[in-house]
Each structure stands twice: as structure tokens, then as C-alpha cells.
Biopython code that builds the backbone (N, CA, C, O; Angstrom):
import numpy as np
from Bio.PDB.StructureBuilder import StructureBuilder

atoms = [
    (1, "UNK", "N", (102.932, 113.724, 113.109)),
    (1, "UNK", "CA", (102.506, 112.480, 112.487)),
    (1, "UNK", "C", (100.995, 112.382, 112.506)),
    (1, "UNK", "O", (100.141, 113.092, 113.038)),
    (2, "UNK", "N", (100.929, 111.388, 111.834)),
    (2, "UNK", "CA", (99.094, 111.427, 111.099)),
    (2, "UNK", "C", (98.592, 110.020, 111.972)),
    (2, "UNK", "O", (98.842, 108.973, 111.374)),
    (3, "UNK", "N", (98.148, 109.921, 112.851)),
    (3, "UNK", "CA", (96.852, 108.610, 113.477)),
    (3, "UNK", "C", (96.133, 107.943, 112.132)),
    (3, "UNK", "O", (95.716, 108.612, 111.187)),
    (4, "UNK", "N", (96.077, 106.645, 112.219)),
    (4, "UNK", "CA", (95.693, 106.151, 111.184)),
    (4, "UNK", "C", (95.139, 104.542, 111.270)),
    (4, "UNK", "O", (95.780, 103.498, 111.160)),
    (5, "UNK", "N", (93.636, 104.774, 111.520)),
    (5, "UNK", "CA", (92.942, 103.665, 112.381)),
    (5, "UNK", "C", (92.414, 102.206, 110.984)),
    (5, "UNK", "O", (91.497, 102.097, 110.170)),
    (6, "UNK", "N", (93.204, 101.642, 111.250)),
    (6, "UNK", "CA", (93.147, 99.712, 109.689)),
    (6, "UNK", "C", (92.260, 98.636, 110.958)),
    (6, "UNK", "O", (92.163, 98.525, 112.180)),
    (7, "UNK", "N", (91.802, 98.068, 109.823)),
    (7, "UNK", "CA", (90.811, 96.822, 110.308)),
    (7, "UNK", "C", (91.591, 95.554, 109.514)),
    (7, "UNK", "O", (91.794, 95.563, 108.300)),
    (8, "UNK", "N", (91.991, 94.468, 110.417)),
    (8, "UNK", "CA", (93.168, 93.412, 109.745)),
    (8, "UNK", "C", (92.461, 92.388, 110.088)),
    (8, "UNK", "O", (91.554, 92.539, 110.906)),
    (9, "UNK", "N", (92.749, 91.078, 109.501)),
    (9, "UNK", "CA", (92.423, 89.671, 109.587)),
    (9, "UNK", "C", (93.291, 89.351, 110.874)),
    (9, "UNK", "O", (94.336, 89.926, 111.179)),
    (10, "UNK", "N", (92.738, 88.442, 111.497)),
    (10, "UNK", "CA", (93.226, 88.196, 112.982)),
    (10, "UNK", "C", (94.844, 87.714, 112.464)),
    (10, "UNK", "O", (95.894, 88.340, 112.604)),
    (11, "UNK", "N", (94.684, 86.791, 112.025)),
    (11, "UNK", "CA", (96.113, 86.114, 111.740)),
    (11, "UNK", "C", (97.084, 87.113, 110.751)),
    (11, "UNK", "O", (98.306, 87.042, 110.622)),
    (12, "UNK", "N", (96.221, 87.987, 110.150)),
    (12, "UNK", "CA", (97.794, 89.426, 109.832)),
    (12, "UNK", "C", (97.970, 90.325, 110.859)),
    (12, "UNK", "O", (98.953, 91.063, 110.778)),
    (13, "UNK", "N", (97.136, 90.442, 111.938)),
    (13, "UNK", "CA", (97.347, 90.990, 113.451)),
    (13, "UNK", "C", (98.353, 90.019, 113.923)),
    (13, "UNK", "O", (99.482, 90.475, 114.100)),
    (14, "UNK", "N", (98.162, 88.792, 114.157)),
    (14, "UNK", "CA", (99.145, 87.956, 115.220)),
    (14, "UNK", "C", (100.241, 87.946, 114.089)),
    (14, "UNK", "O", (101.340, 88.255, 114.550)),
    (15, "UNK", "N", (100.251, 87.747, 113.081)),
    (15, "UNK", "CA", (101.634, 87.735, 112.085)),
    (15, "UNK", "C", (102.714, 89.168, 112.908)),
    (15, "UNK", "O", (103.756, 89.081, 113.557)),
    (16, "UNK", "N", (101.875, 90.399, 112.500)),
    (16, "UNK", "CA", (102.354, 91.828, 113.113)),
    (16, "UNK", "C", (103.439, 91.564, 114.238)),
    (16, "UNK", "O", (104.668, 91.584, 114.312)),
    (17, "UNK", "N", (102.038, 91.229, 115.332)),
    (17, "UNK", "CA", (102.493, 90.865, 116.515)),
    (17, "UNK", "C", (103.300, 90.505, 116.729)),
    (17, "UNK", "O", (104.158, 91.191, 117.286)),
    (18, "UNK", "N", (103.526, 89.025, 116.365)),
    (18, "UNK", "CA", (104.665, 88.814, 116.920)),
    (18, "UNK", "C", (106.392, 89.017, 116.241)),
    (18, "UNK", "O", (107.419, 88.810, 116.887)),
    (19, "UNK", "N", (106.322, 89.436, 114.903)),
    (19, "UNK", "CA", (107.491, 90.169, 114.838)),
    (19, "UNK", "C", (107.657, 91.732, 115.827)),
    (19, "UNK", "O", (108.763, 92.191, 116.110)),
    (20, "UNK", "N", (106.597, 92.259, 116.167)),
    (20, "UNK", "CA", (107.102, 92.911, 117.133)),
    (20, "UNK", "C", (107.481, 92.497, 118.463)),
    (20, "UNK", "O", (108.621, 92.733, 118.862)),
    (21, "UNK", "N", (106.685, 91.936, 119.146)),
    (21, "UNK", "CA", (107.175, 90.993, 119.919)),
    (21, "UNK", "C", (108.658, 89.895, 120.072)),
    (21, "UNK", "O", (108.998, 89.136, 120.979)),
    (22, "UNK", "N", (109.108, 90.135, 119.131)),
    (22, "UNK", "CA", (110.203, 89.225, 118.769)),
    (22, "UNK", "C", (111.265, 89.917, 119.083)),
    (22, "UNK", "O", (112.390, 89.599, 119.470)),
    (23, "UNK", "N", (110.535, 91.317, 118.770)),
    (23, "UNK", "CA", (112.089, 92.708, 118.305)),
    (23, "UNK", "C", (112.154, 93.111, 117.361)),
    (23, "UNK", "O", (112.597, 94.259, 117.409)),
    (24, "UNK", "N", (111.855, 92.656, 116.039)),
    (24, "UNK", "CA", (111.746, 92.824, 114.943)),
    (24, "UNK", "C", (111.650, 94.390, 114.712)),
    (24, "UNK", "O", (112.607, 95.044, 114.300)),
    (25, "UNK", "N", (110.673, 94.818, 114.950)),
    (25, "UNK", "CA", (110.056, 95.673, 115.238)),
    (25, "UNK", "C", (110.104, 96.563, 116.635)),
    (25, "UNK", "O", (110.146, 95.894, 117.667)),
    (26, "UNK", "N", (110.102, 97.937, 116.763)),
    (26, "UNK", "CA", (109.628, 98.886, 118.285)),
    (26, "UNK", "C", (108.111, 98.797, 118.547)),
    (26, "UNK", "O", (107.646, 98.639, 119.676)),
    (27, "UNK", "N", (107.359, 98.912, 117.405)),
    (27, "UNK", "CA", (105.678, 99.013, 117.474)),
    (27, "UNK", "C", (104.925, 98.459, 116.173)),
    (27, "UNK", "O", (105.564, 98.789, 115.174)),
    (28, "UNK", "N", (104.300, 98.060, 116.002)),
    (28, "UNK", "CA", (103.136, 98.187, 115.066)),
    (28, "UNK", "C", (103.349, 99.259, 114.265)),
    (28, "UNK", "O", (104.050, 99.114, 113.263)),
    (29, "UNK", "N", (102.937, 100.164, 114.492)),
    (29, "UNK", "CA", (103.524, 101.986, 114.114)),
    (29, "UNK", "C", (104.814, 101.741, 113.082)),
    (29, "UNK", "O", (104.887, 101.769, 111.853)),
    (30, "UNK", "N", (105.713, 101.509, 114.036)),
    (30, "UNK", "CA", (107.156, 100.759, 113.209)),
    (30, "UNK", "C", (107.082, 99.778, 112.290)),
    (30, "UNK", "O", (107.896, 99.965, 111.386)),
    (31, "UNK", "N", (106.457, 98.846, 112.164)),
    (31, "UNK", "CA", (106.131, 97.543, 111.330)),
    (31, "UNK", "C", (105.674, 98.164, 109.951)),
    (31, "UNK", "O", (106.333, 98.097, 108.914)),
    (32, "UNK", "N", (104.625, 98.687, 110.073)),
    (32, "UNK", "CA", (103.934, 99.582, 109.166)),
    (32, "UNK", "C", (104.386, 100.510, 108.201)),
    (32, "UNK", "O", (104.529, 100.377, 106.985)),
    (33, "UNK", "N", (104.628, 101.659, 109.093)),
    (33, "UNK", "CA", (105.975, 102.334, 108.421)),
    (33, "UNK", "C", (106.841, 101.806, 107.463)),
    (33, "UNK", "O", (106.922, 102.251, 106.318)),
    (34, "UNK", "N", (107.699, 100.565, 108.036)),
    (34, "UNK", "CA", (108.799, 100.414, 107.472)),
    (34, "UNK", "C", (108.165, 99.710, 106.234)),
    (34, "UNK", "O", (108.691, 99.782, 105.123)),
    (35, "UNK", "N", (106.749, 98.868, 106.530)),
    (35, "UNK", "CA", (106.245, 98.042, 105.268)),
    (35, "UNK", "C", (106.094, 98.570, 104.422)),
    (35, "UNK", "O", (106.478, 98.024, 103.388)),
    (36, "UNK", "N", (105.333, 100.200, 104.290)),
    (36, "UNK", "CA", (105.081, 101.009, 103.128)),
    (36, "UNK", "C", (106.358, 101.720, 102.720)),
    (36, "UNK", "O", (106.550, 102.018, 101.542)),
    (37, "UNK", "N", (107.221, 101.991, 103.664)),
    (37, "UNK", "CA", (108.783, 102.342, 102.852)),
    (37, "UNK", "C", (109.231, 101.472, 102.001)),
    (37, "UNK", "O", (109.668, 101.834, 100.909)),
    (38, "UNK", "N", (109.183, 100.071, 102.410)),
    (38, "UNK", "CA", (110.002, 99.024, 101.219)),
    (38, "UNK", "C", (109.037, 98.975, 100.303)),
    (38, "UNK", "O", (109.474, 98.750, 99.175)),
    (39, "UNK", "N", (107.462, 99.152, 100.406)),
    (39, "UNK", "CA", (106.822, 98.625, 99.257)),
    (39, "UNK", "C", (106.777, 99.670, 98.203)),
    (39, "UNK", "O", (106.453, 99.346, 97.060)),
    (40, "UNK", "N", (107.103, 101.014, 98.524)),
    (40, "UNK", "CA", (107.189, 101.842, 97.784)),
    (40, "UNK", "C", (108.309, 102.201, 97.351)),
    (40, "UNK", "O", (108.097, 102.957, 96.403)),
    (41, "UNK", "N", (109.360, 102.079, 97.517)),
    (41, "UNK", "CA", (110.750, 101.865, 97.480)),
    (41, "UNK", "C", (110.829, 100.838, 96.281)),
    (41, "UNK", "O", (111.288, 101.112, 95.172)),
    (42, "UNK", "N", (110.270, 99.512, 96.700)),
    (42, "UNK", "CA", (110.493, 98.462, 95.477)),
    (42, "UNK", "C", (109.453, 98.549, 94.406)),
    (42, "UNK", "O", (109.720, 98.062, 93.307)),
    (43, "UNK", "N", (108.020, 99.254, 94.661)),
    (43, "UNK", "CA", (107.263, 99.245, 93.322)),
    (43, "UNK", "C", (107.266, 100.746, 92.402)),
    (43, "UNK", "O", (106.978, 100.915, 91.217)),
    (44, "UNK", "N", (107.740, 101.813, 93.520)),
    (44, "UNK", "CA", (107.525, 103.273, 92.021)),
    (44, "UNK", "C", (108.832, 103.152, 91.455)),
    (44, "UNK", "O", (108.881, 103.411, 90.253)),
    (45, "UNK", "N", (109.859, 102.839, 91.985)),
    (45, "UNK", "CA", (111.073, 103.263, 91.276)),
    (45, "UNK", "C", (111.154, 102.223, 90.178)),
    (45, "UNK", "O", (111.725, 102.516, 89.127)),
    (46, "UNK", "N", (110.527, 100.826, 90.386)),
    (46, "UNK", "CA", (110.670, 99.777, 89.587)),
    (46, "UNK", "C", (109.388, 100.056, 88.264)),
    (46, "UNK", "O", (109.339, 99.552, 87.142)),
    (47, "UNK", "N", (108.774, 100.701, 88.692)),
    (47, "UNK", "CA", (107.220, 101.070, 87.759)),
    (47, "UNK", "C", (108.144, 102.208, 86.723)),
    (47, "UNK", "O", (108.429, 101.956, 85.552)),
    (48, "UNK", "N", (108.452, 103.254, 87.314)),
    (48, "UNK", "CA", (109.172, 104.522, 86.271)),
    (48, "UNK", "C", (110.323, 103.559, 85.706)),
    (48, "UNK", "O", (110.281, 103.322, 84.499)),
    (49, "UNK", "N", (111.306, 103.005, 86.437)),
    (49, "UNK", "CA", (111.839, 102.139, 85.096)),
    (49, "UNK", "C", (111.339, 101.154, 83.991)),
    (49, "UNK", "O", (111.743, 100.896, 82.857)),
    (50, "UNK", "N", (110.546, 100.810, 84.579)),
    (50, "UNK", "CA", (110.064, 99.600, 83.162)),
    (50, "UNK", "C", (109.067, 100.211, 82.214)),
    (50, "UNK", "O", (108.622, 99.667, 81.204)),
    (51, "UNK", "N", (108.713, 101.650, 82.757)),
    (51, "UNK", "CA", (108.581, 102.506, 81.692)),
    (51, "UNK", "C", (109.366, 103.123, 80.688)),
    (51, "UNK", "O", (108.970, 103.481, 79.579)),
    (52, "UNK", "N", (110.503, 103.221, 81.154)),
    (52, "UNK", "CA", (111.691, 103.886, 80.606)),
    (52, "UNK", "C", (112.312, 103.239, 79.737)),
    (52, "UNK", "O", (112.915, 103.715, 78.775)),
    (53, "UNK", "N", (112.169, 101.796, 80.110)),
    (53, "UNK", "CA", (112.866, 100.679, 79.536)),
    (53, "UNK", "C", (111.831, 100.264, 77.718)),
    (53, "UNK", "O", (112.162, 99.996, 76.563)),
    (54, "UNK", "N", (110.794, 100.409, 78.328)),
    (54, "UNK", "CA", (109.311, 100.233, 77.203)),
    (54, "UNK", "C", (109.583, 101.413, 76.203)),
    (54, "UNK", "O", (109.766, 101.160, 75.012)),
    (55, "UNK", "N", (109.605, 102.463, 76.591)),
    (55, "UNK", "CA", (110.148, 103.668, 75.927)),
    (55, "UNK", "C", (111.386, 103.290, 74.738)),
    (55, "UNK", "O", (111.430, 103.438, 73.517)),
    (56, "UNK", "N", (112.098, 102.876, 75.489)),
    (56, "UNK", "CA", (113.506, 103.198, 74.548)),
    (56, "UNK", "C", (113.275, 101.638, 73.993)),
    (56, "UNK", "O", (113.485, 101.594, 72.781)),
    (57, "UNK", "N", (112.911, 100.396, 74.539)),
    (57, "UNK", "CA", (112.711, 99.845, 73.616)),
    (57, "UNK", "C", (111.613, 99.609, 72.262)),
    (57, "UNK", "O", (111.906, 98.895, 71.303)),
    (58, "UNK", "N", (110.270, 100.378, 72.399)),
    (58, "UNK", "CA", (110.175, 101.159, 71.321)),
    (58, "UNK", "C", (110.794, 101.839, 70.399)),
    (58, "UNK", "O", (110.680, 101.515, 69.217)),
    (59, "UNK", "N", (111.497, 102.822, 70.764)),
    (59, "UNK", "CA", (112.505, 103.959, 70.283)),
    (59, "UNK", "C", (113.582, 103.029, 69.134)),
    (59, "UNK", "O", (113.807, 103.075, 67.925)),
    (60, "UNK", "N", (114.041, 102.232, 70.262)),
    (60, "UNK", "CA", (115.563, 101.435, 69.415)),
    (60, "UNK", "C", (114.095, 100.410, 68.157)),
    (60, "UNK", "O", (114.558, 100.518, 67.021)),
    (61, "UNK", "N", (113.165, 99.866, 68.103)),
    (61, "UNK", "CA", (112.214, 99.314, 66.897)),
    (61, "UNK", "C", (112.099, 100.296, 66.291)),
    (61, "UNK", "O", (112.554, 100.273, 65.148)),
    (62, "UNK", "N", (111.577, 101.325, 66.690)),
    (62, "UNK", "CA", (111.402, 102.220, 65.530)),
    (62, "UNK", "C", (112.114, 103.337, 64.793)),
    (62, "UNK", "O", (111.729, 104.346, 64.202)),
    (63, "UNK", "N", (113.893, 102.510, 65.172)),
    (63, "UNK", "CA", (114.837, 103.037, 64.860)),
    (63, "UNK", "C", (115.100, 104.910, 64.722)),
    (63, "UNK", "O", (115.514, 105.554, 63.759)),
    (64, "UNK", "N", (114.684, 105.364, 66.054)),
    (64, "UNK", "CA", (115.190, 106.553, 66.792)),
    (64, "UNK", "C", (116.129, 106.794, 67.374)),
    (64, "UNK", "O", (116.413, 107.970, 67.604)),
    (65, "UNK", "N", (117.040, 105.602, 67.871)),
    (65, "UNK", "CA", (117.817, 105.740, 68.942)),
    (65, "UNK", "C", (119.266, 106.196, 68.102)),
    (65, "UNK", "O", (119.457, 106.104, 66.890)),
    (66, "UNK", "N", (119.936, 106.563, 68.842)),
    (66, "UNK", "CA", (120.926, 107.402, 68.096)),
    (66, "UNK", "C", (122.610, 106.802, 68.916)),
    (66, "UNK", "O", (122.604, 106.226, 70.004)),
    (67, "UNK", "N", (123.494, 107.000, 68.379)),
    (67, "UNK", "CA", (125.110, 106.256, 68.795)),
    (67, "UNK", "C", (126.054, 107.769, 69.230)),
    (67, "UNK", "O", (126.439, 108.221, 68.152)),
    (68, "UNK", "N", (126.322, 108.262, 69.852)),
    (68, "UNK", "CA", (126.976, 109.286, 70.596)),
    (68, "UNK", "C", (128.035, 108.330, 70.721)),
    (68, "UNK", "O", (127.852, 107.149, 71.019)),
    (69, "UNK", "N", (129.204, 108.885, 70.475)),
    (69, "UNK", "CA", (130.559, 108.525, 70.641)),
    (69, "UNK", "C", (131.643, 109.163, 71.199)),
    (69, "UNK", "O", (132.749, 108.702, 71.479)),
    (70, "UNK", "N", (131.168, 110.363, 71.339)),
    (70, "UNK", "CA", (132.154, 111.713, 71.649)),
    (70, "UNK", "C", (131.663, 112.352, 72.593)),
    (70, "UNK", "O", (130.637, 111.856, 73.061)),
    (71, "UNK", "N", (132.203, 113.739, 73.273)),
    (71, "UNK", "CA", (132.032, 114.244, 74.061)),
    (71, "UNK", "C", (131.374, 115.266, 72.992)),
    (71, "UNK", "O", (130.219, 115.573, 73.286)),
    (72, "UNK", "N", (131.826, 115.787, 71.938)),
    (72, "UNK", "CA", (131.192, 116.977, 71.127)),
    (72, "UNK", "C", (130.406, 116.100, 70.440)),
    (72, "UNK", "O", (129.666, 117.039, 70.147)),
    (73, "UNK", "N", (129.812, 115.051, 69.842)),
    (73, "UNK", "CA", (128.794, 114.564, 69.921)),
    (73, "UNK", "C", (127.835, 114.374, 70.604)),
    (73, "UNK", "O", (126.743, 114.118, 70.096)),
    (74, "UNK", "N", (128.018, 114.455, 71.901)),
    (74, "UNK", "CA", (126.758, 114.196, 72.675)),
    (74, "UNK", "C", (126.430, 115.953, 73.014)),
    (74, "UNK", "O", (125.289, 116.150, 73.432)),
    (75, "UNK", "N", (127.321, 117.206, 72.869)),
    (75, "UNK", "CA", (127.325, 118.494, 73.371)),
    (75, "UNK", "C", (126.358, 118.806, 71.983)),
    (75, "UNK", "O", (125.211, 119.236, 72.109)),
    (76, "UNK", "N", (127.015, 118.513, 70.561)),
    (76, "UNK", "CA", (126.119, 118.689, 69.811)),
    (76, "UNK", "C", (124.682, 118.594, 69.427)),
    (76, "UNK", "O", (123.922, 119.347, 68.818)),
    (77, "UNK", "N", (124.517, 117.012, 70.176)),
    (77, "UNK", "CA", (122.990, 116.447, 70.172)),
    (77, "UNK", "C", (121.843, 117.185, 71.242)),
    (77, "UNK", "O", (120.673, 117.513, 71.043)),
    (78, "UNK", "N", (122.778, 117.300, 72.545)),
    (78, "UNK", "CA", (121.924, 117.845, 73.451)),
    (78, "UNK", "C", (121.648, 119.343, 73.042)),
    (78, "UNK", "O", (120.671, 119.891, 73.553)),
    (79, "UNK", "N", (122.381, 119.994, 72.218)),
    (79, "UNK", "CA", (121.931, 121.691, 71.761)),
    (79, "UNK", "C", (121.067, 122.045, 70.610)),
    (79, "UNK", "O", (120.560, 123.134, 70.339)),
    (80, "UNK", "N", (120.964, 120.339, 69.671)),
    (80, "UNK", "CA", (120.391, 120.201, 69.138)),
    (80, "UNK", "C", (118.514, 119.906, 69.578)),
    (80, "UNK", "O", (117.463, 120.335, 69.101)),
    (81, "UNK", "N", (118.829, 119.043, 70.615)),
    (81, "UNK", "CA", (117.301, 118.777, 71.100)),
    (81, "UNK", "C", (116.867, 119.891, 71.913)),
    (81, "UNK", "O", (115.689, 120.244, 71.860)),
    (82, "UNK", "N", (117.652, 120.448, 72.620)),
    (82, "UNK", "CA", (117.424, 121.851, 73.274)),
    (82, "UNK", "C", (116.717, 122.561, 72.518)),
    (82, "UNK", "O", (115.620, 122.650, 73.070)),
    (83, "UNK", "N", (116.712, 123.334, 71.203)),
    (83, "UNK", "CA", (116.639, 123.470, 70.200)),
    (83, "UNK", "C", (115.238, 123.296, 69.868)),
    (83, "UNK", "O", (114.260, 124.034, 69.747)),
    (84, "UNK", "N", (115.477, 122.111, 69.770)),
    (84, "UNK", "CA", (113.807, 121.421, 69.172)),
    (84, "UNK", "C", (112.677, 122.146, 70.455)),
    (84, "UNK", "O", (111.640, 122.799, 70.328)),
    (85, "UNK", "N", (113.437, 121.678, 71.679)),
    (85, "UNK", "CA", (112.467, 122.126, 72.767)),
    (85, "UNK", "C", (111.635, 123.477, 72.557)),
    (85, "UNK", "O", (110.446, 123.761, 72.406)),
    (86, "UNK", "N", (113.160, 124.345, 72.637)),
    (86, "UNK", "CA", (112.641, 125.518, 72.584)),
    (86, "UNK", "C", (111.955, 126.099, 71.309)),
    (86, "UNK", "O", (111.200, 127.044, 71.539)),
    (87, "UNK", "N", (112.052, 125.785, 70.255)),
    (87, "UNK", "CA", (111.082, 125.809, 68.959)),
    (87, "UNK", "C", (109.907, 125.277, 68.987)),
    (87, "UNK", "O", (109.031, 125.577, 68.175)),
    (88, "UNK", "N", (109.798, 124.649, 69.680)),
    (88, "UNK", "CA", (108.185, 124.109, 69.951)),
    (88, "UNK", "C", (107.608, 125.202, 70.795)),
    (88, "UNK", "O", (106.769, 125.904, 70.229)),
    (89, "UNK", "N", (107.952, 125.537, 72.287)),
    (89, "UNK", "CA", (107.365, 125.981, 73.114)),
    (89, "UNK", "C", (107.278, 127.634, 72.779)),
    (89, "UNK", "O", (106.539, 128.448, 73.333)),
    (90, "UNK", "N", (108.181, 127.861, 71.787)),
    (90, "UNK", "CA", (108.146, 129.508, 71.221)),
    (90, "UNK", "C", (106.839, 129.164, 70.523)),
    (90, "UNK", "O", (105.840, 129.854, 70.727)),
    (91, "UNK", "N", (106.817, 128.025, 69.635)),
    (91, "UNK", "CA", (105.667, 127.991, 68.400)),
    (91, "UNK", "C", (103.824, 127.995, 69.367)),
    (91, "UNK", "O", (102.829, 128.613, 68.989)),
    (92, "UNK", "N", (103.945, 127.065, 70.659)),
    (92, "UNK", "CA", (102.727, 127.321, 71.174)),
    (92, "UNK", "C", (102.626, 128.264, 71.647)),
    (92, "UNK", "O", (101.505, 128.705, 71.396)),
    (93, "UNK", "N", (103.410, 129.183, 72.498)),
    (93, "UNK", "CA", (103.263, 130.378, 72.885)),
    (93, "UNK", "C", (102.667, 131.366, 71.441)),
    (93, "UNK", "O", (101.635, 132.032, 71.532)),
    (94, "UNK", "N", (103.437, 131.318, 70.261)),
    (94, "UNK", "CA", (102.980, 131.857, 69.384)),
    (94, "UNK", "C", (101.567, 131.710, 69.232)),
    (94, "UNK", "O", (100.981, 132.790, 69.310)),
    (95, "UNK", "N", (100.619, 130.428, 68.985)),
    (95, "UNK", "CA", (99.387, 130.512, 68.789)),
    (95, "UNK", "C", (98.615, 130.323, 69.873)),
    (95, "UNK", "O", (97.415, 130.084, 69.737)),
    (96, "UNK", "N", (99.321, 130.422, 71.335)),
    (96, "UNK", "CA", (98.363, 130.556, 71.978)),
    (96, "UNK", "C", (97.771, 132.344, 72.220)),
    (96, "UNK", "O", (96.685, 132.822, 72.549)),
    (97, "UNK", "N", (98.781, 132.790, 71.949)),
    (97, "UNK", "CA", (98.827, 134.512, 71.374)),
    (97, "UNK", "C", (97.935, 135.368, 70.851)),
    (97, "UNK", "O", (97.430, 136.454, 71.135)),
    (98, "UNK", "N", (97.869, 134.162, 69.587)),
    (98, "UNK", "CA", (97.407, 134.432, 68.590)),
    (98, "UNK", "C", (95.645, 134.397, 68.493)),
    (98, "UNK", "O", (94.818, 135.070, 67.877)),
    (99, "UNK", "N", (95.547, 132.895, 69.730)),
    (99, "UNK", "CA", (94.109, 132.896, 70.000)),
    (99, "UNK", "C", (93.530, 134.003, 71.032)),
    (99, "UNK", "O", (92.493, 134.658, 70.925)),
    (100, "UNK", "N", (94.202, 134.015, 71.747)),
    (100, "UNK", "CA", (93.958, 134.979, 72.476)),
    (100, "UNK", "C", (93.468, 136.345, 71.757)),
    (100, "UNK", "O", (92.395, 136.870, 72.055)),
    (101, "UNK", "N", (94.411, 136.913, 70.715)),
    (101, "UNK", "CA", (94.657, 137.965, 70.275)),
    (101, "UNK", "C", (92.900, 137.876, 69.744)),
    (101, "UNK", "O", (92.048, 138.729, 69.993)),
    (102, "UNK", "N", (92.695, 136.571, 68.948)),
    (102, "UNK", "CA", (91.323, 136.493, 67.978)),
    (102, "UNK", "C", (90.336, 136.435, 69.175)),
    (102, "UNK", "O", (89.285, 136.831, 68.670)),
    (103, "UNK", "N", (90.131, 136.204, 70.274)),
    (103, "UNK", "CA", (89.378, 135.797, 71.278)),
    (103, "UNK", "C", (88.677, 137.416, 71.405)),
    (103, "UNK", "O", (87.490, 137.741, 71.405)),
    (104, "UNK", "N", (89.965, 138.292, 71.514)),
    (104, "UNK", "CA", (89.456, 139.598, 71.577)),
    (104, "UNK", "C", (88.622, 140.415, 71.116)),
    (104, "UNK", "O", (87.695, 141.136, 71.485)),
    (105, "UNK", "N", (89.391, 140.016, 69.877)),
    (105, "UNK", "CA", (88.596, 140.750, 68.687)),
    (105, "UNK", "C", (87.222, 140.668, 68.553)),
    (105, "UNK", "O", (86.485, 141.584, 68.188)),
    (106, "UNK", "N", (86.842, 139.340, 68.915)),
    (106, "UNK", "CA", (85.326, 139.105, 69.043)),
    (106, "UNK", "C", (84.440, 140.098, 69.901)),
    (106, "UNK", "O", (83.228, 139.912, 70.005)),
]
sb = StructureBuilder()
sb.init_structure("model")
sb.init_model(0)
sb.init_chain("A")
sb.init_seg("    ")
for serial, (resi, resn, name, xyz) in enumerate(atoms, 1):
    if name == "N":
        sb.init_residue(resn, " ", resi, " ")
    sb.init_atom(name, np.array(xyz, "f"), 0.0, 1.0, " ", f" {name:<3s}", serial, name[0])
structure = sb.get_structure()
């Protein structure tokens, strides 16, 4: 574990305190800990969703979003975007190749 020396307002020290003191808490150490587990716990996972959410509700306005109904509908779509993936990343590999190739020549 990592030592890790904070400068606090007296009254968020005695706040600390005395939930450890209470039991609440084993240490300070413990208090701490557990504060940055929940706060990170409740703000990244909640941050990547309401991105996700912004995303697709874009997507469904600018009428992208698509209706899968089937099991070979959705096998179809995903081999389809697969697809796309890999046609792209063949196509930059292609001209990054290609620059390269001209880079030489020079």
C-alpha cells in the first residue's frame, strides 16, 4: 500500500473522526478507502453510461438505430458490421503501406 499525507478542514477531520470513533469505520485509512470506492463506483460507471445513453440517443434522431427481431437477424447484422470493421482497418493498413512505401522512395 501507498502512504498518502491530505491537509483537511478541522470540522471534515472531527466529521472523519468520529464516524470512526463510533465504529463506523476501523481507521481513517478505512474511511477513506471506502469513500473513494463509492465515489468512483457511483461517478465512472454512471459517466460511461450517460455517454452511451447520449450516443444512441443521437443515433435513434438521426435515425441509425436499427430493429433486430431474430436470432439470424442480429447473427446477420453483427457479420455485417464485422465486415465494415474489418474493411476499414484492411483499407488503413493499405495506405498506411502505401505511405510508407512513398516515404522510401524519397
Amino acid at each position: 500500500m501507498t502512504t498518502v499525507n491530505i491537509s483537511l478542514p478541522v470540522q471534515l477531520k472531527s466529521q472523519a473522526d468520529f464516524l470512526v470513533d463510533s465504529g463506523h469505520y476501523t481507521s481513517f485509512s478505512d474511511l477513506v478507502r471506502s469513500a473513494l470506492r463509492q465515489f468512483f463506483a457511483s461517478h465512472v460507471d454512471t459517466t460511461d453510461y450517460d455517454v452511451l445513453v447520449k450516443e444512441a440517443l443521437a443515433d435513434e434522431k438521426a435515425g441509425r438505430l436499427v430493429t433486430l427481431t431474430s436470432p439470424k437477424e442480429i447473427d446477420d447484422f453483427l457479420v455485417k458490421e464485422y465486415n465494415k470493421v474489418s474493411d476499414e482497418k484492411y483499407r488503413i493498413k493499405s495506405k498506411l503501406h502505401q505511405r510508407v512505401s512513398q516515404d522510401h522512395k524519397k
